[in-house]
N, C-alpha and C positions, 0 to 999 in steps of 0.2 A: 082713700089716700094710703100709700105705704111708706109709712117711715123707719129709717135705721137710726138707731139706739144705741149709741157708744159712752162707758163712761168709765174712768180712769179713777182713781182715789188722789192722786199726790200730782204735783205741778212737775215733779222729776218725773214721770209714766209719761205715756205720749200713748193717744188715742185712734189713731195711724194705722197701728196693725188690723184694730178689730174694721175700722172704716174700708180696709182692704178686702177681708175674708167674707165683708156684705156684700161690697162690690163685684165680689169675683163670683160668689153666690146666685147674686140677681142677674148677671152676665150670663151665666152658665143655666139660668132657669127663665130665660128672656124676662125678668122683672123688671119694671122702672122704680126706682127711689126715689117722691115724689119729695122728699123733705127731708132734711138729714137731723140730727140731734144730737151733739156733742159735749160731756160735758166732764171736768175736772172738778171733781164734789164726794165727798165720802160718802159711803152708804149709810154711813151712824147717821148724818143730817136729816131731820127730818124731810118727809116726804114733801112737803109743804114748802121747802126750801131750795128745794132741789127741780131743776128744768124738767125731767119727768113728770114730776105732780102737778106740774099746770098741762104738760101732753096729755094728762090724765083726766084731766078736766075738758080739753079742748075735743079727741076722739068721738068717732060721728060710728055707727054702724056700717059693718062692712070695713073698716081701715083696718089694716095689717100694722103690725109693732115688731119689726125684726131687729135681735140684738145676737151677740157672736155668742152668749151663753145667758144661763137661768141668773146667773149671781153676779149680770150685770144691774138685775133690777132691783137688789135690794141684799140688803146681810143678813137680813133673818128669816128663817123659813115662814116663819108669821105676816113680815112684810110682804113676800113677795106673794106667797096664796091672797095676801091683802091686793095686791095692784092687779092680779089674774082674774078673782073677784069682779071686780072694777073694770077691766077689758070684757070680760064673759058677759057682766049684766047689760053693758052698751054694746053689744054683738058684734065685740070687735075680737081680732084673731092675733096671738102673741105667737111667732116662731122665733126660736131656738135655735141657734146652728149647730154647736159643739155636740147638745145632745139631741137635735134633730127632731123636738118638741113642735107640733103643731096643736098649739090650743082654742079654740073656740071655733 
């Protein structure tokens, strides 16, 4: 499965833009986006709290996790090496748009 990963901090952001620059992404690399994932949630919340940490849990080998940047997955450099972690050991692949990051 490949899913896109969009997420906003505050109820005033609008998540819109990043769900555009996947689209136009997966358009232009003939990709399907087989799942979307949306969500308006801080990154200080715990992971546990937040719709990611159960994608986290849910992720099979082989599924892709595209988001529009690194510092959509998390606020701290701890966190997010924490959820890459977590994508790598279930063989699953995290890309990056902004900084054009293919992990796993």
């Amino acid at each position: 499965m490949i899913y896109g990963y969009c997420r906003v901090s505050t109820a005033h952001q609008n998540e819109e833009n990043q769900r555009f620059v996947i689209e136009k992404f997966a358009a232009a690399n003939n990709i399907k986006i087989d799942s979307w994932l949306q969500e308006k949630i801080s990154s200080s919340k715990k992971l546990s709290e937040r719709q990611l940490g159960k994608l986290l849990n849910q992720l099979k080998s082989g599924d892709i996790l595209i988001t529009t940047e690194i510092s959509r997955l998390g606020r701290s450099l701890l966190e997010v090496m924490g959820i890459l972690q977590t994508c790598l050991e279930k063989n699953c692949q995290v890309w990056t748009l902004k900084e054009n990051f293919r992990l796993g």
